[in-house]
C-alpha positions as CSV (number, residue, x, y, z in Angstrom):
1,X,-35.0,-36.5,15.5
2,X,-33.6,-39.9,16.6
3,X,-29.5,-40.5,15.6
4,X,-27.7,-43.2,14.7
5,X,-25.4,-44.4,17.0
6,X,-24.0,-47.0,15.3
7,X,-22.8,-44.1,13.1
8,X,-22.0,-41.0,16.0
9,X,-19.9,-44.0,17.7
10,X,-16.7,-44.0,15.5
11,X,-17.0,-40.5,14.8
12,X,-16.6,-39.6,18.7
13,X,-13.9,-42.3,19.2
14,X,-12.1,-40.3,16.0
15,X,-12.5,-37.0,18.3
16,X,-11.4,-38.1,21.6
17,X,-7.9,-39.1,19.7
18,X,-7.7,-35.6,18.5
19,X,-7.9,-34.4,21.5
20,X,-5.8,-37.3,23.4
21,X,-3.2,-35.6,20.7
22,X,-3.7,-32.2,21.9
23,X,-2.8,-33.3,25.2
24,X,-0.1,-35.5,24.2
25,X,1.5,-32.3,22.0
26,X,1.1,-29.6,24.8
27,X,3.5,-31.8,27.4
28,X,6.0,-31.9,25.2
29,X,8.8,-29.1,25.6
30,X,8.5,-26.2,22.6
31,X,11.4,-26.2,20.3
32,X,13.0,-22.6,19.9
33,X,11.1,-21.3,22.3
34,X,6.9,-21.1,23.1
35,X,6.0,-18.6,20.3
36,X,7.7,-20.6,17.4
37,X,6.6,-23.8,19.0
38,X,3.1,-23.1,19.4
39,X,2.9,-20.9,16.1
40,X,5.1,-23.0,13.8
41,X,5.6,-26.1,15.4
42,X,9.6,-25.1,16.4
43,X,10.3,-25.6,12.7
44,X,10.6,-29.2,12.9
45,X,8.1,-30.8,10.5
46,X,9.5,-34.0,8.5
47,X,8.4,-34.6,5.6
48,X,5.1,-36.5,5.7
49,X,3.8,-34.6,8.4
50,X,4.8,-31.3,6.1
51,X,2.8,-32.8,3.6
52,X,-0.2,-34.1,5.3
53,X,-1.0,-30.7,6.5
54,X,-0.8,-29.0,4.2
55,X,-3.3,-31.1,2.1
56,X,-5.5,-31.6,5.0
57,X,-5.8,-27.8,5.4
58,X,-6.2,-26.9,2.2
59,X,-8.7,-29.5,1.5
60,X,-11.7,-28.1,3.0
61,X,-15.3,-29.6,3.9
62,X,-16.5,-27.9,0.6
63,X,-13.6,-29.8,-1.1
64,X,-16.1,-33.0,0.2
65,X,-19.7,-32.1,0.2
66,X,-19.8,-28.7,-1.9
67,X,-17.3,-29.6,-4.8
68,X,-18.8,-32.9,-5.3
69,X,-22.2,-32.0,-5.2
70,X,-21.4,-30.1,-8.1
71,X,-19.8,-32.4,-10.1
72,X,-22.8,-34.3,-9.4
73,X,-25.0,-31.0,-11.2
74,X,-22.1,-30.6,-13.9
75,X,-19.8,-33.8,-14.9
76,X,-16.8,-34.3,-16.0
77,X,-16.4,-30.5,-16.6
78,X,-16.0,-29.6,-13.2
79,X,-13.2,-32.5,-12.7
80,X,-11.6,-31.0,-15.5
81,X,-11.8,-27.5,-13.8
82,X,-11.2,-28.9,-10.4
83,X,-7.9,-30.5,-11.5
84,X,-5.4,-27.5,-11.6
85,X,-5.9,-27.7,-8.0
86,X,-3.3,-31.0,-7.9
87,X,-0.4,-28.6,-8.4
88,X,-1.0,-26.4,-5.8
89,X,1.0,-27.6,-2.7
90,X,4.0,-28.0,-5.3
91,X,3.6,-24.6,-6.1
92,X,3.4,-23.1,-3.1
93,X,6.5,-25.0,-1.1
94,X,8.1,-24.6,-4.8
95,X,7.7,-21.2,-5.1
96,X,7.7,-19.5,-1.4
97,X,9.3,-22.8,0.8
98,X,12.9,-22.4,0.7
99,X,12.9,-18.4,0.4
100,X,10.4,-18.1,3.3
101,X,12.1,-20.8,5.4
102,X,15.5,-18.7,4.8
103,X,14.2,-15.3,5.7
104,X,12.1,-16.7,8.4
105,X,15.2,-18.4,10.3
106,X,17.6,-15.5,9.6
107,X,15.0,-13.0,11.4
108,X,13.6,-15.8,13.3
109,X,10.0,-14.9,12.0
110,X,7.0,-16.7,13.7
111,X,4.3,-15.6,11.1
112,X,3.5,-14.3,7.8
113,X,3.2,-10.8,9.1
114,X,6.6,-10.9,10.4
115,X,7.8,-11.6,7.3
116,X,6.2,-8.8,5.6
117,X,6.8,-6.3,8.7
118,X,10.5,-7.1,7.9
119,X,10.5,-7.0,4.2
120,X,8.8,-3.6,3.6
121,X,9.4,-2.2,6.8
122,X,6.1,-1.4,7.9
123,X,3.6,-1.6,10.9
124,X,0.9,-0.1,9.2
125,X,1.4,-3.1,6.6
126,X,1.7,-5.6,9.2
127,X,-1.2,-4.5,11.0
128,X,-3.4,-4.5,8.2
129,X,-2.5,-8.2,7.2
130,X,-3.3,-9.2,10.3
131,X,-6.3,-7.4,10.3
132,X,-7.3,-9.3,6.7
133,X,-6.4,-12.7,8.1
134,X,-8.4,-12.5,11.5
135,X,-11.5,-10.9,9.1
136,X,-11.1,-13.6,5.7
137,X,-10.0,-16.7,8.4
138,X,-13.3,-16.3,10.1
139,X,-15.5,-16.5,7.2
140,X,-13.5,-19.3,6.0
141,X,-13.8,-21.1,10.0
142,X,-17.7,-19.9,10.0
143,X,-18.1,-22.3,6.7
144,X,-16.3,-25.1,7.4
145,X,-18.0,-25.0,11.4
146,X,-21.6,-25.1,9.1
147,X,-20.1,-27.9,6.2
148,X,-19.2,-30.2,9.3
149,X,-22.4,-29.7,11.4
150,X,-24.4,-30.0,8.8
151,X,-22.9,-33.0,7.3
152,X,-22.9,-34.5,10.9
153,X,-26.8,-34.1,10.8
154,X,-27.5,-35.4,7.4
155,X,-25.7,-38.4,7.4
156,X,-26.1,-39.1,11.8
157,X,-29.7,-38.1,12.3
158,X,-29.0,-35.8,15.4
159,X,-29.4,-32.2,15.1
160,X,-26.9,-29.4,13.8
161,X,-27.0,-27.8,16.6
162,X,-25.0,-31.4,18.7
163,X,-22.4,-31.5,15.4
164,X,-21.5,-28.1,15.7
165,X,-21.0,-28.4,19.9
166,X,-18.7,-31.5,19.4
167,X,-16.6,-29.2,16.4
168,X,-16.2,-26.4,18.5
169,X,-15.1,-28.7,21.6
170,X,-12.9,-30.2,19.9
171,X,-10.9,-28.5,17.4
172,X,-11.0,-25.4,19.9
173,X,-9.6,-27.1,22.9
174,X,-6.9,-29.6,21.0
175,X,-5.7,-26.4,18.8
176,X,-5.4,-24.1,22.1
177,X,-3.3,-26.5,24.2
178,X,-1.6,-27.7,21.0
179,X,-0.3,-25.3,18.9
180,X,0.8,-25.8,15.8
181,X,2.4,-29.2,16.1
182,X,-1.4,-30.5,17.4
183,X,-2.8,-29.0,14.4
184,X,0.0,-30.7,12.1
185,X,-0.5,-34.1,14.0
186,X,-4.0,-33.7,14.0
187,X,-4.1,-32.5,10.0
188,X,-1.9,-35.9,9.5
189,X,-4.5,-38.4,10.7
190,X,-7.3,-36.3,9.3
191,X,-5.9,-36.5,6.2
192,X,-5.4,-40.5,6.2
193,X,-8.8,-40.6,7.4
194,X,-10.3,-38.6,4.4
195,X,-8.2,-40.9,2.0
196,X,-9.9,-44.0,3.3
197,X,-13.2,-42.7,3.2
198,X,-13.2,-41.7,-0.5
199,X,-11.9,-45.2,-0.8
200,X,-14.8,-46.9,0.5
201,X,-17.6,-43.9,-0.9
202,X,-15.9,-44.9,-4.4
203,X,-16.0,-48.6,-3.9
204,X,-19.6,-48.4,-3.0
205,X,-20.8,-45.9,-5.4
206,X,-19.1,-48.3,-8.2
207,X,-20.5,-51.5,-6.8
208,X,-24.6,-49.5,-6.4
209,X,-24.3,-49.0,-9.7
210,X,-23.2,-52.0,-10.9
211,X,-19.7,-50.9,-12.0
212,X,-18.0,-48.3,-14.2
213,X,-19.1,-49.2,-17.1
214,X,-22.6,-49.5,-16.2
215,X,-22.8,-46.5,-14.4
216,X,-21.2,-44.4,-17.7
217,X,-23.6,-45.8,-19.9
218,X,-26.6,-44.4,-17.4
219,X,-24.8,-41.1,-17.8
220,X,-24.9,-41.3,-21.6
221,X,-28.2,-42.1,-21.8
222,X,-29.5,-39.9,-19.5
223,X,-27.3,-36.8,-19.5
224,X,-24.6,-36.9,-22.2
225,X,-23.9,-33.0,-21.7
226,X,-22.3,-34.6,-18.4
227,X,-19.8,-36.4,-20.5
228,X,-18.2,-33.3,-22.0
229,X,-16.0,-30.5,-21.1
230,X,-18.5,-27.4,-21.1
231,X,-21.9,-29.9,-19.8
232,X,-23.9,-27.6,-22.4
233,X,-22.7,-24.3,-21.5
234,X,-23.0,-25.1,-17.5
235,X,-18.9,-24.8,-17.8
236,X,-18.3,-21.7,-19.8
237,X,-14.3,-20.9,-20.8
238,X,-14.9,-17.9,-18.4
239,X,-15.6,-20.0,-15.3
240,X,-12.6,-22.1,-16.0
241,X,-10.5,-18.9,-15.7
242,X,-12.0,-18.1,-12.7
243,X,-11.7,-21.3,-10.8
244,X,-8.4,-21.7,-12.0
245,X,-7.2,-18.2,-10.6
246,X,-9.3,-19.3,-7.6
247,X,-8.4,-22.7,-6.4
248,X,-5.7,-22.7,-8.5
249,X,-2.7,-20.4,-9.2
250,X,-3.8,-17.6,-6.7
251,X,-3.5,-20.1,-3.8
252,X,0.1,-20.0,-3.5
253,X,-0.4,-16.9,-1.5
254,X,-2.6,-18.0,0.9
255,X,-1.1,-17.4,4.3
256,X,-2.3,-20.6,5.8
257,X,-0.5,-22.5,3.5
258,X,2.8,-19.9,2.8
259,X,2.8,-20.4,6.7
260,X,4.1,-24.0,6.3
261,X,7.4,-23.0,4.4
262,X,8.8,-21.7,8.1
263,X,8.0,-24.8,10.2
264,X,9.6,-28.1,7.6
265,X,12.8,-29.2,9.6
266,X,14.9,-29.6,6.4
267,X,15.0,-28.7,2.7
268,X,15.1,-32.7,2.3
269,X,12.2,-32.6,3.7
270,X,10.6,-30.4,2.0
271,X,11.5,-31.8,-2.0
272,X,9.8,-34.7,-0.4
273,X,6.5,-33.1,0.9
274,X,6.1,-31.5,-2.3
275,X,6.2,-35.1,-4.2
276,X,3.8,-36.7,-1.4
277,X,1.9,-34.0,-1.2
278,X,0.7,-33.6,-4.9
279,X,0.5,-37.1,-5.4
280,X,-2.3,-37.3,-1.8
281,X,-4.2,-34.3,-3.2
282,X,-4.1,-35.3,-6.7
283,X,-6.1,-38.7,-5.3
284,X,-8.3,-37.2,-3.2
285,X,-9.0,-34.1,-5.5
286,X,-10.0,-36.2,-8.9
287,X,-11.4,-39.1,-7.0
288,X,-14.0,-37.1,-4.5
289,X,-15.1,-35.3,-7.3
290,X,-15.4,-38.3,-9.9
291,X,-17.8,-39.7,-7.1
292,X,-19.9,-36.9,-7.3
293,X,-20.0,-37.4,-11.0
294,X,-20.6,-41.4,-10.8
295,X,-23.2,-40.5,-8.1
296,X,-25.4,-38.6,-10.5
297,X,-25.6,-42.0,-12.6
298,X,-26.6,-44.5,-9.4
299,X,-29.0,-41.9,-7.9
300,X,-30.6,-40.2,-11.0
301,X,-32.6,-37.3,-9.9
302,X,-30.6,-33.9,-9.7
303,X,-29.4,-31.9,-6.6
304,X,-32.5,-29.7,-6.1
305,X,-34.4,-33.5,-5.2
306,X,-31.8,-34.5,-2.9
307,X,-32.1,-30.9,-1.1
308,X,-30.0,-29.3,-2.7
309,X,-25.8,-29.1,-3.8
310,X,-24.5,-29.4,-0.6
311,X,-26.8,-32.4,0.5
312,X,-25.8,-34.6,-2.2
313,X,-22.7,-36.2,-1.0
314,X,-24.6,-36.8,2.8
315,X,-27.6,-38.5,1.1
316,X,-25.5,-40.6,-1.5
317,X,-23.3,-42.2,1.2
318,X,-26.4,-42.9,3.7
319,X,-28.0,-44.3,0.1
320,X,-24.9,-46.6,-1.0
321,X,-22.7,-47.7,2.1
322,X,-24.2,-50.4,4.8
323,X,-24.8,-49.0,7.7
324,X,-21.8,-50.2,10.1
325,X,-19.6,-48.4,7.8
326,X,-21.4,-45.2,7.1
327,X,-20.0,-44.1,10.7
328,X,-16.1,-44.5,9.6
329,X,-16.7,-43.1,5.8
330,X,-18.3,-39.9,7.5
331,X,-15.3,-39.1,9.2
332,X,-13.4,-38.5,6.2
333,X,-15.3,-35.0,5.6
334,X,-15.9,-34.1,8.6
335,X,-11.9,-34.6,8.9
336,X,-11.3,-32.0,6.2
337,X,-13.4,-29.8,8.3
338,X,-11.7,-29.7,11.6
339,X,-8.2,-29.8,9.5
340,X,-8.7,-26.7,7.8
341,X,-10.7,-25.1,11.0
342,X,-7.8,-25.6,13.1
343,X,-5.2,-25.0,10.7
344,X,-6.7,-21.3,10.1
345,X,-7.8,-20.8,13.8
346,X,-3.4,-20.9,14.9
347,X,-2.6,-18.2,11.9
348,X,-5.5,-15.9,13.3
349,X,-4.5,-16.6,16.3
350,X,-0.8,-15.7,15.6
351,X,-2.2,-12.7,13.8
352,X,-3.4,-11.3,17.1
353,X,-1.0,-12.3,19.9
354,X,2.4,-12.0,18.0
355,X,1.8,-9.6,15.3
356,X,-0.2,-7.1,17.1
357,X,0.0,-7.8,20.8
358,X,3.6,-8.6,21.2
359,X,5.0,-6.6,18.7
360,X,3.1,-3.9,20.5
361,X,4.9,-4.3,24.0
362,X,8.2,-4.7,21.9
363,X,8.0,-1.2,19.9
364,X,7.5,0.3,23.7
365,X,10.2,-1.7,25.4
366,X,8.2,-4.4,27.7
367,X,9.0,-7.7,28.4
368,X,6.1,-10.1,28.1
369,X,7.1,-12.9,30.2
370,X,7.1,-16.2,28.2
371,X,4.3,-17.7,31.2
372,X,1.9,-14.4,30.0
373,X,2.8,-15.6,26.6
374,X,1.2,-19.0,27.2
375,X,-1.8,-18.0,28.6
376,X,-2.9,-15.4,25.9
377,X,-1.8,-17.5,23.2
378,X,-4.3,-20.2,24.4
379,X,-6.9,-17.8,25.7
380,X,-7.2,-15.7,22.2
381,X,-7.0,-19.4,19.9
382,X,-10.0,-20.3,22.2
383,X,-11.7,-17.2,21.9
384,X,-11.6,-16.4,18.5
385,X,-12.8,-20.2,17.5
386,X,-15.5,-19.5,20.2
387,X,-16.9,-16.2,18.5
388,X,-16.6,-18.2,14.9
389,X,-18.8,-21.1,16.8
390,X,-21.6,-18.7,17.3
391,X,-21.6,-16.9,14.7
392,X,-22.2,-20.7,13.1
393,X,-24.9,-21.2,15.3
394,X,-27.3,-19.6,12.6
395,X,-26.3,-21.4,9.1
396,X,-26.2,-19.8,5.8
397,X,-26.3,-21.7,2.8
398,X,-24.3,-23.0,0.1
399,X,-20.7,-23.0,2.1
400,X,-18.8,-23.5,-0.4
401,X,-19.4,-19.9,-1.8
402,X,-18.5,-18.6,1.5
403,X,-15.0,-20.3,1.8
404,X,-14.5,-19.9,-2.2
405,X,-15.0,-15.3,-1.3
406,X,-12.5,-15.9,1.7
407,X,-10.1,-17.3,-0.5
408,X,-10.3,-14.9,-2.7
409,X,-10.4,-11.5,0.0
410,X,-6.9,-13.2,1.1
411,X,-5.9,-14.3,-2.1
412,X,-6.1,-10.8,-3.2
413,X,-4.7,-8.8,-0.3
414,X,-1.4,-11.3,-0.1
415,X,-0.7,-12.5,-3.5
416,X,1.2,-9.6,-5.1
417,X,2.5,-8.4,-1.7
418,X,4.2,-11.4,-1.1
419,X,5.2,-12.4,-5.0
420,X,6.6,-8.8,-5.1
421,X,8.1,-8.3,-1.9
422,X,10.2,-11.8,-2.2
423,X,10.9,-11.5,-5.1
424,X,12.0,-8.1,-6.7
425,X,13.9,-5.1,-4.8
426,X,12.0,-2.3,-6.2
427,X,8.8,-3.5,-4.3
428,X,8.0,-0.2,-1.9
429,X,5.5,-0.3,1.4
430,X,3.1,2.1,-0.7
431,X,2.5,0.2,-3.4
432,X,2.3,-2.9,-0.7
433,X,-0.1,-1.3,1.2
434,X,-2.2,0.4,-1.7
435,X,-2.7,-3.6,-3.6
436,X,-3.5,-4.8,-0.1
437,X,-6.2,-2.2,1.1
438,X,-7.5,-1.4,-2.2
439,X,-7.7,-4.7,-4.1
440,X,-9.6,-6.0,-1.2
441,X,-11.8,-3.7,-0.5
442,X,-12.6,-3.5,-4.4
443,X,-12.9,-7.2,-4.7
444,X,-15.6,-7.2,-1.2
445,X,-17.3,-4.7,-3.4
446,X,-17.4,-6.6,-6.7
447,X,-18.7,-9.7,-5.0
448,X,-21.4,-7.7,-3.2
449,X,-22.4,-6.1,-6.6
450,X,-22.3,-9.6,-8.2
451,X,-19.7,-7.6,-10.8
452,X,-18.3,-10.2,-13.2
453,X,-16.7,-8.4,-16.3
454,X,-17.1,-11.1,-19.1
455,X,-18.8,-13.7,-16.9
456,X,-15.5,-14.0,-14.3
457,X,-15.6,-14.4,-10.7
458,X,-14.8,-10.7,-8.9
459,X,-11.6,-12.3,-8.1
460,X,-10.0,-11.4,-11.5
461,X,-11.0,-7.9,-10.8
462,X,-9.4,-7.7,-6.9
463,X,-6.1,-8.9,-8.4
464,X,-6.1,-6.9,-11.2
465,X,-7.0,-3.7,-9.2
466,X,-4.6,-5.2,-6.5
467,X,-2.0,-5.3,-9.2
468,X,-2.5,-1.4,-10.2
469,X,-2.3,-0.4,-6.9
470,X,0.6,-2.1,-6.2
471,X,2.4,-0.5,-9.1
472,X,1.1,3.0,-8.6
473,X,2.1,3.2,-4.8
474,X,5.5,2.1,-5.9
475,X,6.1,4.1,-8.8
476,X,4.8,6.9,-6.5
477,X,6.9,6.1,-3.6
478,X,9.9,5.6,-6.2
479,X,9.2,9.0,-7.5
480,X,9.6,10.6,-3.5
481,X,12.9,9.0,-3.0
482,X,14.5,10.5,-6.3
C-alpha cells in the first residue's frame, strides 16, 4: 500500500530529534556516578522536566487510541470513569516522592529494587521484583510497540511492519546511549507534542461537526444513553471500581512512576511537578477522551464500522484534519508510545544490570569496572527492547487490554510491598514476599479464568489476595521471632 509522505515527513523529522537528544545526553558527564546517571538521571530533574515524564510515561498509546475509542462506544461515562486518573502523579510524588528520595540518597539507591532489598532485607525479594518488572514491562513495551505501529499504518498508509522498524530504531538506540536523562528529555518533548495534537484533533473534530453545540444535540438524538453516567448499563457501578483501582489509586505503586521520586533535584521541585503535573494530565486525560466522545457525533456509525475500538481515533483524524496537518497531529500518540516504551525499557533494564548482575558480583566481592558497567548497561536496554520488537512483530489485538493486565500484574506485586514496607515497622520479608508471589500469580490466574467476583476486573482479587498474604507471612514471621 502507497503512504503519505506528506504525513511520514514530520513524523521522521520528530524522530531524528529524539535521537539527536540521545546523542546530545550520552556526551554529557553522569552525575554521581554512571549507574545513577544512566538509571536515574544523577538525581537532577527540575521541576518541569519531573513533571513532563512522568505524564508522558504514564500516558500510554492506549491513553490515545484505545481509551478514546471507547469513549467513542460509551460517552460521557467513560470520561467520568477515566477522570480519577487526573490525581495520579499528585499521588504518587505525594505519597512515595519525599520518603523514597530520602531513603534513596541516604543508601544511595539506583532502583526500586534497591529500595526494597534494603528495607526488608532480602535477595530473594529483590530478585523476584526484578523478575516481575522485566516479565509485566514487556507486555506493557509489546503493546505500546503494536499501538504505535499500528497507528503509524492507519493514519500514514505504509505498512506496520515500517512503523514498528522506525519505533524500535528509535526509542531503542536514544534510550541505550541515553539513559535516564534521554528518556526524561525525550518524555518532555513528547509530552508537549501530545498536548498540541489533542489541541488541533479537538479543534477539528468541533469545527467537522459544526460546533459543540451541534455536535451534542447529534448525540441526543441519536444516542442519548451516551449522555449519561452508566450509557444504559455499558458503565456498571462495578466497572467504575475496577477502573478506578486500575488507572487510578493502585497506580501509585507502579515502579516506573515510584522510580521518579529518586531522580527530582530538589523537594522545590518536586511541590512544583506535582502541580504541573496534574494540571498537563488532567488536559490531556478529559480532553482526549471528550474527542472520542464528540467523535461519535461527527462520524455516526459505531466502532465495529470503523474496524473496530482501537481504529477509531486513526480514521477520525484522517476524516477531520486537512491533510498537511494530519502528519504533525499523529505525532502526538505515537509520542505517548515511545514515552512510555522508553520510560519502562531503563527500569527493566535497571532490573537486570543493577539489581541482579551487579548486586551479584557485589555479594561475592568483584569489582565491576565502571567501563564494563557502560557497556552492559547499553547492551541489555538494547536487547531487551529488541526481544520486545519481535515479539511485536505478530500483533494481538485490542492493546489496551494488554497494557491495562500489565498494570495490574505490577500493580499487585508492588502496591502493598511498598505501602507497607515505607510506611509501617512491623512489615516482615515473608509477608513481603508471600503478597508479591502469590497475589500475582493469583491475579495471572484470575485474568486467564476471566474470574470477576461481582462483575470486577481480577485486579480487585490480586490485591485482595496480595493483601492476605502480606498479613499471613508477617503475622507468621512475627510469630518465629517471639
Amino acid at each position: 500500500m502507497s503512504g503519505n509522505l506528506m504525513v511520514l515527513l514530520p513524523l521522521l523529522a520528530f524522530m531524528a530529534a529524539m535521537l539527536a537528544l540521545g546523542i546530545y545526553v550520552r556526551r554529557q558527564s553522569h552525575a554521581g556516578g554512571f549507574l545513577a546517571g544512566y538509571f536515574v538521571g544523577g538525581q537532577t530533574l527540575g521541576a518541569f522536566v519531573l513533571a513532563m515524564t512522568m505524564v508522558a510515561t504514564y500516558s500510554s498509546v492506549s491513553s490515545f487510541v484505545g481509551g478514546p475509542g471507547m469513549a467513542y462506544e460509551i460517552g460521557f461515562g467513560w470520561i467520568y470513569m477515566a477522570v480519577i486518573q487526573t490525581m495520579t502523579i499528585f499521588l504518587v510524588l505525594g505519597i512515595f516522592g519525599k520518603r523514597v528520595a530520602r531513603l534513596a540518597r541516604r543508601i544511595h539507591a539506583v532502583t526500586i529494587v534497591d529500595i526494597i532489598r534494603h528495607r526488608y532485607q532480602s535477595d530473594a525479594l529483590a530478585a523476584l521484583a526484578a523478575f516481575v518488572i522485566v516479565l509485566f514491562f514487556a507486555a506493557s513495551m509489546v503493546a505500546q510497540f503494536v499501538g504505535g505501529a499500528q497507528l503509524f499504518a492507519a493514519v500514514t498508509g505504509y505498512r506496520y511492519e515500517l512503523g514498528l522498524v522506525l519505533f524500535g530504531i528509535v526509542v531503542v538506540v536514544y534510550t541505550s546511549i541515553g539513559g535516564f536523562r534521554a528518556v526524561a528529555l525525550t518524555d518532555t518533548c513528547c509530552a508537549i507534542v501530545m498536548m498540541l495534537g489533542i489541541v488541533l484533533l479537538f479543534y477539528y473534530v468541533l469545527e467537522a461537526g459544526g460546533g459543540l453545540a451541534a455536535i451534542l444535540a447529534n448525540l441526543r438524538a441519536a444516542h442519548p444513553e451516551m449522555l449519561t453516567p452508566t450509557a444504559a448499563g455499558r458503565m456498571p457501578v462495578s466497572l467504575y471500581i475496577s477502573q478506578w483501582l486500575l488507572v487510578g489509586a493502585l497506580t501509585i505503586a507502579l515502579p516506573q512512576s515510584v522510580v521518579r521520586g529518586i531522580s527530582y533535584r530538589s523537594s522545590r521541585d518536586m511541590h512544583r511537578a506535582m502541580i504541573i503535573g496534574t494540571v498537563v494530565i488532567a488536559f490531556m486525560n478529559i480532553a482526549v477522551n471528550l474527542v472520542g466522545v464528540l467523535g461519535r457525533g461527527v462520524l455516526g456509525v459505531d466502532a465495529k464500522a470503523l474496524g473496530g475500538v482501537d481504529a477509531v481515533i486513526p480514521q477520525l483524524m484522517a476524516r477531520v484534519m486537512p491533510p498537511e496537518l494530519l502528519g504533525l497531529a499523529i505525532i502526538g500518540p505515537l509520542a505517548a508510545s515511545i514515552s512510555t516504551i522508553s520510560g519502562v525499557l531503563i527500569v527493566a533494564s535497571s532490573a537486570v544490570v543493577k539489581d541482579v548482575y551487579l548486586h551479584h558480583q557485589q555479594k561475592r566481592g568483584r569489582f565491576v569496572e565502571e567501563k564494563t558497567l557502560r557497556r552492559l548497561s547499553m547492551g541489555v536496554t538494547a536487547a531487551l527492547g529488541i526481544v520486545v520488537f519481535v515479539l511485536a512483530v505478530a500483533p494481538p489485538s485490542l492493546i489496551w487490554l494488554i497494557n491495562m493486565f500489565a498494570f495490574g500484574g505490577l500493580e499487585t506485586a508492588f502496591f502493598w510491598v511498598l505501602v507497607f514496607g515505607l510506611f509501617t515497622t512491623w512489615a516482615r520479608r515473608t509477608g513481603a514476599l508471600a503478597a508479591m508471589g502469590g497475589g500475582t500469580v493469583i491475579y495471572c490466574a484470575a485474568m486467564v479464568a476471566g474470574f470477576k467476583p461481582l462483575g470486577l476486573h481480577p485486579i480487585a482479587v490480586g490485591i485482595t489476595v496480595s493483601l492476605l498474604c502480606f498479613l499471613a507471612g508477617c503475622w507468621w514471621e512475627r510469630r518465629r521471632e517471639t
